[in-house]
N, C-alpha and C positions, 0 to 999 in steps of 0.2 A: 504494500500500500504506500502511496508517496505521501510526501511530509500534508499537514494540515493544509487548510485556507480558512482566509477567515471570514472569508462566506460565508461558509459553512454552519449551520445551525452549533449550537456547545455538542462538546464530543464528538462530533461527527470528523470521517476522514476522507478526501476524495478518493473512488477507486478508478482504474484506468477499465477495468471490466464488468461485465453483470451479469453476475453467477446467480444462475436458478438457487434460491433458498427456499425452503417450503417442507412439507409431509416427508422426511425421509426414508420413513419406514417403506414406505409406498411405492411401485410400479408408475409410472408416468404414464397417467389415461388415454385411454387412447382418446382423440379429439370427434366429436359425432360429426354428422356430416349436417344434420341442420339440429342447433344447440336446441335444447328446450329448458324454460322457467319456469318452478313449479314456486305459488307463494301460498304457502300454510301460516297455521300458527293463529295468535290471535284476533282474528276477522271473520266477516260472516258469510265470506265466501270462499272459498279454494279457490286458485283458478294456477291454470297451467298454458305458456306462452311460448310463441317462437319470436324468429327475429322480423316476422310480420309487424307484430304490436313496438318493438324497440325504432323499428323503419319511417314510423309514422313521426316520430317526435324527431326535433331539432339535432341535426351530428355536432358534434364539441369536437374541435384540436385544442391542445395546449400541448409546451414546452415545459416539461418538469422535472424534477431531482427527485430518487426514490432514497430512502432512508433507512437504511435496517437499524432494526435495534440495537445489534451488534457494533453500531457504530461504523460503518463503511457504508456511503454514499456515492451512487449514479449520475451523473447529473448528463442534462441535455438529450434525454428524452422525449421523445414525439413520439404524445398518445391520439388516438381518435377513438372518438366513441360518440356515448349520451352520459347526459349528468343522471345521477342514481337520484337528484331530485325528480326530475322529470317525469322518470320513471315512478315515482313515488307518487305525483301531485296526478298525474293526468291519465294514468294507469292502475298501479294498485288502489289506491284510493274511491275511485267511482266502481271500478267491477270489485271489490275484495270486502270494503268497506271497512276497514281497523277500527277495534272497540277503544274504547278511550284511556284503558288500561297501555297501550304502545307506548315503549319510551324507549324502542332499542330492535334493530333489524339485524335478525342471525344467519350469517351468507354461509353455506354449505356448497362445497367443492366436490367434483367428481373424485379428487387423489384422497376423499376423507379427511379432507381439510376444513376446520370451522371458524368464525369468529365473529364477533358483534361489533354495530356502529351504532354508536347513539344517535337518536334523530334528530335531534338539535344540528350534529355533525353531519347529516347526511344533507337536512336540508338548507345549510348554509345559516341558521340563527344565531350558531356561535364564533363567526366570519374565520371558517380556514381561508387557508393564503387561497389556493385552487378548488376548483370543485370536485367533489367525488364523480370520476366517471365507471360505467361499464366500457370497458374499451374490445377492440377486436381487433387494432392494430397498432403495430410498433413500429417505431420510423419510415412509419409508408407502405409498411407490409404487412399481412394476416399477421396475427402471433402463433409462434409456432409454438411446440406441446411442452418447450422449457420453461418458457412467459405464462402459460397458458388459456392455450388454445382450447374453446375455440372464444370464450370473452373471460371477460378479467374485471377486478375491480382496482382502481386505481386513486389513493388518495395523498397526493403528497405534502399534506399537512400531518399524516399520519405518521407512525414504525411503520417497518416493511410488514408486520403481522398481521395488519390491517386490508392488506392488499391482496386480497384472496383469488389464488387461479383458477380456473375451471369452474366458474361460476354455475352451478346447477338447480340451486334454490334459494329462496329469501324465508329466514320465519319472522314475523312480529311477535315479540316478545314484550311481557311487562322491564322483565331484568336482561343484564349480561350474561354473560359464559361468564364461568368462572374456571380455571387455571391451578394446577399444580403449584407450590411455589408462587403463586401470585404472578406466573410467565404472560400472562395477557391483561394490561389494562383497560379497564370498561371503557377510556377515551385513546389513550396513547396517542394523544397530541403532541408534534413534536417540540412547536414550541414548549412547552411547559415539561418536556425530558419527563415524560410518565413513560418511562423501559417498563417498570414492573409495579404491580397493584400494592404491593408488601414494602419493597425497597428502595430506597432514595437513589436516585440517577448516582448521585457519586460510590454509591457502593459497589453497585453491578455492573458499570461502565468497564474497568478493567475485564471484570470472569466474561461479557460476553463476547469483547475483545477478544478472549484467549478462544473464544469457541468458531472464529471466521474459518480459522484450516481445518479443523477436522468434519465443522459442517462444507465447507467447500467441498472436501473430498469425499466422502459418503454421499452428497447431492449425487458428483459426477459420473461415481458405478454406475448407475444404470442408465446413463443416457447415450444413445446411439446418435448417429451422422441425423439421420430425419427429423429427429426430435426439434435440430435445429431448422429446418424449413420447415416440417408441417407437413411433411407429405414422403411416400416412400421414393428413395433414390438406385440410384443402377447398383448398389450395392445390394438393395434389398432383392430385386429381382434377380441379384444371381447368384446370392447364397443366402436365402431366408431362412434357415438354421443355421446354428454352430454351435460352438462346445465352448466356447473361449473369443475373446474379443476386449478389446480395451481402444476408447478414443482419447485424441487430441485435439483443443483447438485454441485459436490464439486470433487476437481483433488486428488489421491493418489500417495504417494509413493510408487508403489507396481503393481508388476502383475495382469492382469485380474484375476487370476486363484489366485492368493493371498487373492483380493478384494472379491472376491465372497464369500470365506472359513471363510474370518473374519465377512462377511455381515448374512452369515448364523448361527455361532455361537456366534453372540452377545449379550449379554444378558440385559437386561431392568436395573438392575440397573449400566453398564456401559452409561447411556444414562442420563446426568445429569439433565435435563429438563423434563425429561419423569414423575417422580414419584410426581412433583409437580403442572405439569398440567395437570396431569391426574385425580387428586385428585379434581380440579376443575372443572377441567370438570363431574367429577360423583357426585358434590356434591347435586344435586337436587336428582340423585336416591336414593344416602343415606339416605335424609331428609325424604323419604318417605318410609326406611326400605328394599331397595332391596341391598342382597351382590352384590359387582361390584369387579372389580381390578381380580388380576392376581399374578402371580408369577415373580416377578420382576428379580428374580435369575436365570430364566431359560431363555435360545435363546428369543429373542421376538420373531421371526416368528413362532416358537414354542406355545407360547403364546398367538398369535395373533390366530394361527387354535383353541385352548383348548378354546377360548372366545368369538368362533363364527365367523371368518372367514374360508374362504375355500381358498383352494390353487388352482386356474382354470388352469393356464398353468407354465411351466416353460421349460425356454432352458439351461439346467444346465453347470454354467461356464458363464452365461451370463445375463439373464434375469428371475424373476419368478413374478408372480403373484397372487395377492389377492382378493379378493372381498366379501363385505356381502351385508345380504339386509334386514332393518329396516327402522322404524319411528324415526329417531336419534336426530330428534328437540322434543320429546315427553318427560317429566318428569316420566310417567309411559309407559309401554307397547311400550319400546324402546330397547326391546333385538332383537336379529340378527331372524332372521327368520330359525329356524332351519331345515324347508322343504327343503331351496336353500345347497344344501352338496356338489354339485357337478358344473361342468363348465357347463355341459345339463339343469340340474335346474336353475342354475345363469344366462341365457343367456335367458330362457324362459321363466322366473318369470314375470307376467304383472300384477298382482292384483293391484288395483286403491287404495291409499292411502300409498305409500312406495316410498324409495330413495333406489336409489342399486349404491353404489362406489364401485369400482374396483381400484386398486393401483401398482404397478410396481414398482420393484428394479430392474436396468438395470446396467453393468458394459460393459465399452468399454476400449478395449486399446486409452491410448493419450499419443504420445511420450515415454520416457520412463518408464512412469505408468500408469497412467490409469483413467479414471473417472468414478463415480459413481453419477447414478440420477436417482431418484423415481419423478412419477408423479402419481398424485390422478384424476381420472373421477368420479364425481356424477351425474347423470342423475335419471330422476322420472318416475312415472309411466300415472300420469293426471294434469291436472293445479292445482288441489285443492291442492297437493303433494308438486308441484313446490313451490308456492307462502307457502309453510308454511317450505320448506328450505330452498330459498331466508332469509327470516328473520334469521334461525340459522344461515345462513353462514353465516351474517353477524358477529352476534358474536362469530363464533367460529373461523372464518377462524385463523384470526394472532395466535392464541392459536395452531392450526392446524401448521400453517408452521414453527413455534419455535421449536415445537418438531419435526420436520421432516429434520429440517438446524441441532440438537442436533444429534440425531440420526445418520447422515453423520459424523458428525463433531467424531462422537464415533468411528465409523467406523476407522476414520482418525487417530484416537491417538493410536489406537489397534495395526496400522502398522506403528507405527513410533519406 
């Protein structure tokens, strides 16, 4: 995280990135193809909506900063949506009718996410800086199932805990949610630093601090390449199983169309990590007399086909893909399978005793650059296969993802 500013609301820190935070325990939902709003709770009518009834009312952009609890802040976000007032005044209200008891609306998420806004807060009585929106898009684009997709609630007078993904129902409620620990406050305004219902901003500011890494990393297990557009990519249609998989991905300064052109002419030794864990990684075929390695000087993707991958798909300007197929935990008789040449052979290859990984470099616009994320699928042929790359992932994986975080990270320096 880089030094303060003093923009910045008290405790808050600017972040250069915007890590999905939210339900960790959870699968990331899958996003419907037309959302639906079910509003219960206390009124004297149920009623259940699509994006019909949100279509009718006024769309909102705003430019805004998102705020986690934990103290790391977003900024320069562009939302669109509707204001949850709106929704409130011209919607719930005439068809639902809220008994007079409502002082607090409870947003329920598809990932099993919950949390309450006071209505005061929702309908702007208690002057947040911006309004609460239901959004559906992020810097110009759907949001995709990391943000999520397919609408969101967006309050950035709020904590991030406030900002519920996957928006699936509303309840009116007399009271709040109540919380473990006091981990949700009934307003969590950020003016007024309400992190917790129990404890003073200056006591918890440090501990949630200490919790940005290891919620960063438990977020990022399970998110795959699509997560980040919202939609499946050439990866998924050509290996929609696996056994094993792990992504990267890293924001540019620079146009999609940028990103791709510097991703394609990179060369191995602008990749500072590449030539020394590659060295390790081959050093058992060495020992036993086989040439390995490559041309460090030239494109890696380049490199990577001359050495026995194939190039299965590519959406040029966006997405390509790789894949081989060996026994890669084997000291000998671990070169690429030279019959698999093509996406018809790589997809059809079953011989019993082999691992076939497939890889992806994906570039998306985000804001006003771009992101760039590669994720790896290993998958096997039989159990015997399985349990004997079990063992190598083990040791190879973090060797694996050093150079794959280098690799971006080259990417990144090319277009600065």
């Amino acid at each position: 995280m880089p030094a303060p500013r003093l923009s910045l609301p008290p405790g808050q820190r600017a972040a250069d990135r915007f890590p999905r935070f939210g339900a960790i325990t959870r699968p990331l939902p899958e996003a419907p193809g037309e959302p639906r709003l079910r509003i219960s709770g206390a009124v004297e009518t149920e009623f259940t909506f699509g994006l019909e009834e949100l279509r009718v009312l006024p769309r909102h952009e705003q430019e805004s900063a998102l705020h986690c609890v934990t103290t790391w802040t977003k900024e320069g976000l562009s939302w669109s949506g509707w204001r949850l007032a709106d929704l409130y005044r011209h919607v719930i209200e005439p068809r639902c009718r809220p008994r007079p008891e409502v002082r607090y609306l409870i947003l329920f998420g598809d990932d099993g996410y919950r949390c309450s806004l006071h209505l005061d807060d929702v309908l702007g009585d208690n002057a947040l800086a911006d309004p609460i929106l239901i959004a559906d898009t992020l810097d110009g684009e759907p949001l995709s199932s990391i943000h999520g997709a397919p609408l969101r609630v967006v309050s950035p007078g709020q904590y991030g805990y406030k900002n519920l993904k996957h928006l699936a129902g509303i309840g009116l409620r007399a009271k709040p949610i109540t919380s473990p620990l006091g981990l949700e406050h009934p307003r969590g305004r950020v003016d007024h630093q309400e992190r917790n219902a129990r404890y003073p901003a200056w006591l918890v500011r440090r501990p949630y601090r200490a919790l940005i890494g290891a919620t960063a990393f438990f977020q990022h297990r399970g998110i795959r390449s699509r997560h980040f557009v919202g939609r499946p990519t050439l990866l998924d249609e050509l290996m929609p199983n696996d056994e094993h998989f792990e992504v990267h991905d890293i924001w540019l300064d620079a146009s999609p169309d940028e990103a791709y052109r510097a991703l394609l002419t990179l060369r191995g030794d602008e990749i500072r990590l590449l030539r020394p864990l590659m060295a390790l990684r081959e050093l058992p075929a060495r020992l036993v007399g086989r040439t390995v390695g490559g041309d460090r000087n030239a494109p890696v993707l380049e490199s990577l086909v001359a050495g026995g991958f194939v190039k299965l798909a590519e959406e040029p300007g966006r997405e390509i893909v790789l894949g081989v197929v060996g026994r890669f935990w084997k000291l000998t008789g671990n070169a690429p399978v030279r019959s698999v040449h093509d996406r018809q052979t790589f997809t059809a290859f079953n011989q019993q005793g082999y691992a076939k990984a497939a890889m992806n470099l994906l570039v998306r616009a985000e804001g006003r650059g771009s992101r760039l994320i590669t994720e790896t699928r290993i998958d096997t042929t039989d159990p015997t296969a399985a349990r004997s790359f079990r063992r190598y992932w083990r040791w190879v994986r973090p060797g694996s993802g050093l150079i794959r975080r280098s690799w971006l990270k080259a990417v990144q320096r090319r277009l600065i």
